[in-house]
Each structure stands twice: as C-alpha cells, then as structure tokens.
C-alpha positions in Angstrom: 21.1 -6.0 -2.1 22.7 -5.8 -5.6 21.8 -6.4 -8.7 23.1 -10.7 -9.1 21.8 -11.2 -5.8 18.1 -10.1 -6.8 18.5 -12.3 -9.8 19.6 -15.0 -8.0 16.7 -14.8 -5.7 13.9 -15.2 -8.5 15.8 -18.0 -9.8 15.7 -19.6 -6.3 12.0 -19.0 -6.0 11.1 -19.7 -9.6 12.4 -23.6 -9.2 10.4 -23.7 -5.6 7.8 -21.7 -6.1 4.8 -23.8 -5.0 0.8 -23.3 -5.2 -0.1 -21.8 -2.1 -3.2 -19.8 -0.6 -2.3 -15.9 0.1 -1.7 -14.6 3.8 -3.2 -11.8 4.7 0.4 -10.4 5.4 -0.5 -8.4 8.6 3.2 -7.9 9.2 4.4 -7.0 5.6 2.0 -4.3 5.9 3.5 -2.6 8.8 7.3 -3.4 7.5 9.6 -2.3 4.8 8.0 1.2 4.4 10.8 4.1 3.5 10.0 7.7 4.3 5.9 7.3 3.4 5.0 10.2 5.7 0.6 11.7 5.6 0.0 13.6 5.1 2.5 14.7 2.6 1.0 17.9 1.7 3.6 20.2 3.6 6.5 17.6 3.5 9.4 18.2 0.4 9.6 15.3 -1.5 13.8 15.5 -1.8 14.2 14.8 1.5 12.5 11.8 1.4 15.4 9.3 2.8 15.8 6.7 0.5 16.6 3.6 1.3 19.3 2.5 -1.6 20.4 -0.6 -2.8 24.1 -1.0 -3.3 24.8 -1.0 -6.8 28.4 -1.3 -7.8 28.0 -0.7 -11.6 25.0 1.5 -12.8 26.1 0.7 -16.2 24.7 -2.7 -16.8 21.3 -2.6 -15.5 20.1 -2.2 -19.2 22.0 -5.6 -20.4 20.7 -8.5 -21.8 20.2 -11.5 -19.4 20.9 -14.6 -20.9 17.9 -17.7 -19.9 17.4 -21.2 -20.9 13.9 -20.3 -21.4 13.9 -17.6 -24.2 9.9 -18.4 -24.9 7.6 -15.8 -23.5 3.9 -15.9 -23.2 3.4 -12.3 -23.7 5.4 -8.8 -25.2 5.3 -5.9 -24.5 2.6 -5.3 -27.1 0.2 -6.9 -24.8 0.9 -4.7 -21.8 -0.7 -0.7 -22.7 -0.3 0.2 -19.3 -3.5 -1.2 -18.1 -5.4 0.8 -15.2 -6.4 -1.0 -11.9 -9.8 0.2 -10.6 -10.7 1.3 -7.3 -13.4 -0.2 -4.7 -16.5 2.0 -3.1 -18.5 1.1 -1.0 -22.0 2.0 0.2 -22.9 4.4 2.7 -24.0 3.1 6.1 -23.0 -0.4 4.6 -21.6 -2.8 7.7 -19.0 -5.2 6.6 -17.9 -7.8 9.1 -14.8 -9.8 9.0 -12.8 -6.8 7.8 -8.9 -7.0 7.7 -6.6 -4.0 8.7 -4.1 -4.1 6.3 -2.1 -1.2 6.9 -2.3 2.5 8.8 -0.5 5.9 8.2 -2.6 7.2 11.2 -6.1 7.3 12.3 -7.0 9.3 9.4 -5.5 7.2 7.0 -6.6 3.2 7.5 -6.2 0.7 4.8 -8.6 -2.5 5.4 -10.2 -5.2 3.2 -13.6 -6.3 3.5 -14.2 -10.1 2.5 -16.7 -9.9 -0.3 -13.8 -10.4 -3.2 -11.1 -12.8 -0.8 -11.6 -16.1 -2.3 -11.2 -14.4 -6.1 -8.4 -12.6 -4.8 -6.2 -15.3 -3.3 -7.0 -16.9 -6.6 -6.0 -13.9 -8.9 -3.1 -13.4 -6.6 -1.8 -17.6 -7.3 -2.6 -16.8 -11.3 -0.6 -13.9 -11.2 2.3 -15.1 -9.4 2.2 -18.7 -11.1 2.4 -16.8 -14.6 5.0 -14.7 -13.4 7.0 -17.2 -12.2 7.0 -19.2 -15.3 7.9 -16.2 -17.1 10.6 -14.8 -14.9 13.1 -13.2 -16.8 10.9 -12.1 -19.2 12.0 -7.6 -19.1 13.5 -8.5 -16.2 16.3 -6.1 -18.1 13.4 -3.7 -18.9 14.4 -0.3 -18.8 13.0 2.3 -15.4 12.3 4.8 -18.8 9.3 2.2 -19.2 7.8 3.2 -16.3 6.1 6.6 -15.3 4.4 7.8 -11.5 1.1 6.7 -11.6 2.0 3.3 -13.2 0.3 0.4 -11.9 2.7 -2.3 -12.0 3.5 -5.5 -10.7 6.9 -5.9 -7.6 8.6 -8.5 -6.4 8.7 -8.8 -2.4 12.3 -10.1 -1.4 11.1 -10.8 1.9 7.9 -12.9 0.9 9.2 -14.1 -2.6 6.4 -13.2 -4.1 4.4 -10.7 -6.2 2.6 -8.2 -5.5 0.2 -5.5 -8.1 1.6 -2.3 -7.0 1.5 1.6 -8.2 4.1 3.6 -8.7 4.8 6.5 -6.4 8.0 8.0 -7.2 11.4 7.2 -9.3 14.6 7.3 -8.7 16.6 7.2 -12.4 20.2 7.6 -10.5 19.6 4.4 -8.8 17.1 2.8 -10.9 14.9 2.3 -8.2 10.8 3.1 -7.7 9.2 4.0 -4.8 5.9 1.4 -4.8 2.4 1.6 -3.0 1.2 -2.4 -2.6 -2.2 -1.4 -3.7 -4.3 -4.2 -2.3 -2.8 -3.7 1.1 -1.5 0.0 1.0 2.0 -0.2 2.5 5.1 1.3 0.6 8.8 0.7 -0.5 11.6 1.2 -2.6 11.9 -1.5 -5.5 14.9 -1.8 -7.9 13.8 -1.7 -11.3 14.9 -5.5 -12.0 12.1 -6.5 -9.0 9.0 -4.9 -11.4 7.3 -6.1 -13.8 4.5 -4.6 -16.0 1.0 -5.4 -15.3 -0.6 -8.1 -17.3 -4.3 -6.7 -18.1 -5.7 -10.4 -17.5 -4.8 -9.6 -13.4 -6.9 -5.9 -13.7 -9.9 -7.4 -13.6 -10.4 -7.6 -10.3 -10.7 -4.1 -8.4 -8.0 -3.1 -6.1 -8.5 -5.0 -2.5 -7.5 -2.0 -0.2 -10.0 0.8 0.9 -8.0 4.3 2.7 -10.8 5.3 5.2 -10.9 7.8 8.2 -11.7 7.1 11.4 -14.8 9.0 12.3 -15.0 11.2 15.5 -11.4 11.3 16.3 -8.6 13.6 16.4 -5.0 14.0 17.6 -4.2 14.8 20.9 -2.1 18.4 21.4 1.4 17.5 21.9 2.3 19.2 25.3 5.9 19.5 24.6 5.6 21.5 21.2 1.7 22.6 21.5 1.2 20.9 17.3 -2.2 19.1 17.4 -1.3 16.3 14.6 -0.4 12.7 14.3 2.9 13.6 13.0 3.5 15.0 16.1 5.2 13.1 19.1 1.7 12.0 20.8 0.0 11.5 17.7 2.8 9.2 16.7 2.0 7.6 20.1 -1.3 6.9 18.8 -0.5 5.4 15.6 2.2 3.4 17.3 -0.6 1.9 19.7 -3.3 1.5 17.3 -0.6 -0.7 15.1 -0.2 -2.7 17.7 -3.8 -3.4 18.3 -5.0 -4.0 15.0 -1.9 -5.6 12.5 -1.6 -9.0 14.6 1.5 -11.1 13.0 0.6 -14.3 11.6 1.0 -16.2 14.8 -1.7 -14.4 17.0 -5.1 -14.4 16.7 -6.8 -11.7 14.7 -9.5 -9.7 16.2 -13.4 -9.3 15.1 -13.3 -6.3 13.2 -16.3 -4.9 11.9 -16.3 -1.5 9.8 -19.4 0.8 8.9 -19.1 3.2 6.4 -20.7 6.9 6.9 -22.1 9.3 4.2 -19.2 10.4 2.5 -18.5 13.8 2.6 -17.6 16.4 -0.3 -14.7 18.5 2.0 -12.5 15.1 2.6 -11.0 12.6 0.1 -11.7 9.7 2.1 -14.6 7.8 4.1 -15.4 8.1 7.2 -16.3 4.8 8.9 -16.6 3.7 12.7 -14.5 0.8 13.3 -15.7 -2.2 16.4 -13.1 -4.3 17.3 -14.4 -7.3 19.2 -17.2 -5.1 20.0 -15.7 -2.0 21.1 -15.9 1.2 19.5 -12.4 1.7 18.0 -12.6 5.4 19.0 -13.4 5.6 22.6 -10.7 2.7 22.9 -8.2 5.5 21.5 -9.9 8.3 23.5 -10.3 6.7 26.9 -6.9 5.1 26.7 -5.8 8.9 26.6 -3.8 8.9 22.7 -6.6 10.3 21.0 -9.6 12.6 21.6 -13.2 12.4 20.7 -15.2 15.1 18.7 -18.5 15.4 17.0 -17.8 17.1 14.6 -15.6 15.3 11.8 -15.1 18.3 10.3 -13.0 19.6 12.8 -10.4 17.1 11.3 -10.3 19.4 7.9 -9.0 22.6 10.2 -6.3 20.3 11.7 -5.0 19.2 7.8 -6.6 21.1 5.5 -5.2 20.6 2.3 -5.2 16.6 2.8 -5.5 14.7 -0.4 -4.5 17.2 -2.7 -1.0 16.5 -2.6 -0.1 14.4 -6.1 1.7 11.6 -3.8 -1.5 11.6 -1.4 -3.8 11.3 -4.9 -1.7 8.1 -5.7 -2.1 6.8 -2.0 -5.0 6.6 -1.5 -6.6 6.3 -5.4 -8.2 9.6 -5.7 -9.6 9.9 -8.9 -10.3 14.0 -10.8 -13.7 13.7 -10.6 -13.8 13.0 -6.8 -11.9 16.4 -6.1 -13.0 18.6 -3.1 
C-alpha cells in the first residue's frame, strides 16, 4: 500500500465514518502481526522480517498536504507525549465475562475483563469521532516525532478505524513503526502517515489489555529436536490450538470465560491466573488433549525462559514498568 492510497483511504472513511459501538475484534487480534516472536529475549531484533509498504518515492513523505479543512482543534502544543497507564488487578480476584484478546503463547495471554467496557467503547467512538474530524491534521508529521516507547494513536486499514497503540520499533528507511494495539495486545507495521499523536483527553482511561500467564502449564518436549518451549514445533502446536479455541471470529459464539488471578510472584513479570472456559479448566483441556503438560510448580516455567521480560521489546509488550523488575 503506498503512500496516496493510505490517504485516499482516510478520506473515504472520514465522509462515512458513522457512530458505531466497538467489536471486540477477536479476529484483528490474531491477524496482521509481523515477526512479534516471545519471548524475544534470545531473538536479534534485525532479523525481524518486515513487512514493507511499497513506497516509490521516500522523498515526499515530509510534504505538505493540502485540505479544505485547514482548522484544527488541537497542535502539537497540546500533545507532550502523554503516558497511558496500565491495569492491575487483585490477587485471587475472579472476573467473569473475560475476553481473550490476543495470545503469543500460554505464557503470554492478553484478555479484558468487563469492569471498564461500556467507558471504553465510549472513549474508543470519542477518540475516533475527533480523529476523524481532524484527519489530516500531521498526517505529514515527521517519524523524527516519534520515539520507542511512544504511546500513540494507528490507523487500522483493515477496520478503518483507530486504535491507541505503543510504539515498538522504527524503521526511518521506510518510515514505518512497528505498533503494539495496547488495549488488545496484537502487533504490526504502520507507515508513519497511519499515526497519529495521542490526545491526553483519551489517556484517561487505563489501558484495556492485561498480559497474564497461564498457571500450572508448560510446553511439551519437542520429540523431533528435544527443545521444551512454545517456539518450538509442538509448542507452536499448542498456541495454534489454543487460538483456535479462545479468539472466536465475529460470527460464532464466544465462550464463558472466566479468569482468576493468583498471588503474583516477584521471579516473573506477569500474573499467573487459571483460566475456565465454559467450566473447564483451561489447563487440563491443554494437558489432556496432549499439547501441553501440567506441573505444580509454576516456577518450573522460570528454568524453561529465564530471562523473560527483561528484554526492552518484552518491557513494552507487556507494560512492565522499573519498579516491578525481578
């Protein structure tokens, strides 16, 4: 997709964009991810395989687009930067109604729980009714204005809509970001024209997805190469599977999921929860189904990937903040 064509494609949506209620976009969050591989922690980053646009002339990306509608409602002056926060929640809490929004791997899930959805389909109109209106506005903005770790907001080609993201990795040659969706946790490259800077009115509301583990539950040793992770063929197995199972597209029922978060341990960056789904424990479905195994002992997970977490892409993942180092 080049450059005129991304233009031409807000312009589109900006004359038919239309009030609407947000989906819970089960199948955006297992599509469109490039190369986002955890644990990252003994992966180089430059051979990450990039998924390019097709930019003819790397020249003009930093010219002046010319719009009927010249008045803004806001300048740069009003955008520092502003810093989304992250949601906790309570030890040997139960929520019910949870959503599975996206998954790395067992040991990396991304759900919602429902306290905030009604203020978040709200936030999520606001924000994309404001950005609509103002839809050129730095649509010419420079990638220099941008920095890993940004939060930002980025335009979804394939729902037409936005989306508050953070900023993973950039690509200057091709003026191109490597985003993390925040509130549902998947990942993809963005040209710069398809970001925007966050607005601090739409940081008020803390980020909607929570990375957990799944408790008592490790990969399976692959019996082809002996590894014992999910990047290996039968832990990919796994993952593949459990996808399945819990990111239903919008035109199947989704399942009772219910998620209960344990005491949260100082060796591991994320929680550890046990996961029902219609009633059934989420890991004896993966264990007696033969792609996972069961332990009791979570710990056992930190000899399999010990240095999960610490990896500067992993921090940005899954939020982890300098004072919750381990």
């Amino acid at each position: 997709m080049n450059e005129q064509l991304i233009d031409n494609a807000f312009i589109k949506k900006s004359n038919e964009y239309k009030q609407s209620t947000l989906s819970p976009l089960t199948d955006m969050a297992d599509s469109g991810v490039v190369s986002r591989i955890t644990p990252l922690s003994s992966i180089n980053e430059n051979k990450l395989n990039i998924n390019h646009y097709n930019n003819n002339n790397d020249d003009d990306d930093d010219e002046s687009i010319t719009t009927e509608n010249q008045s803004l409602s806001f300048n740069l002056t009003d955008i520092s930067k502003p810093v989304l926060k992250y949601k906790k929640c309570e030890e040997y809490m139960q929520y019910s109604n949870c959503l599975i929004t996206y998954l790395d791997h067992p040991s990396a899930i991304f759900i919602q729980i429902p306290e905030d959805g009604s203020a978040f389909q709200q936030m999520h109109q606001d924000m994309n009714r404001f950005y609509m209106d103002n839809l050129n506005a730095y649509s010419n903005i420079s990638i220099n204005f941008f920095e890993i770790g940004n939060f930002c907001v980025a335009y979804s080609s394939q729902y037409f809509e936005f989306f508050r993201a953070r900023i993973l990795n950039i690509d200057h040659r091709n003026k191109q970001c490597l985003i993390i969706y925040v509130d549902f946790g998947n990942s993809e490259w963005i040209h710069i024209k398809g970001i925007r800077p966050l607005h601090a009115e739409y940081t008020k509301l803390k980020i909607q997805s929570i990375p957990v583990t799944l408790s008592y539950i490790l990969p399976k040793k692959d019996l082809k190469t002996g590894a014992i992770n999910w990047n290996a063929n039968t832990g990919k197995q796994c993952t593949r599977n459990l996808r399945r199972l819990l990111i239903k597209p919008d035109s199947e029922p989704f399942l009772f999921v219910s998620v209960t978060f344990l005491s949260k341990e100082i060796w591991w960056p994320l929680p550890f929860v046990d996961v029902k789904i219609d009633g059934q424990d989420l890991a004896n479905i993966l264990h007696n189904d033969g792609f996972a195994r069961l332990t009791r002992n979570n710990k056992d997970l930190k000899m399999i990937y010990p240095n999960f977490g610490t990896h500067p892409s992993e921090k940005l993942i899954f939020g982890i903040q300098p004072s919750e180092q381990f």
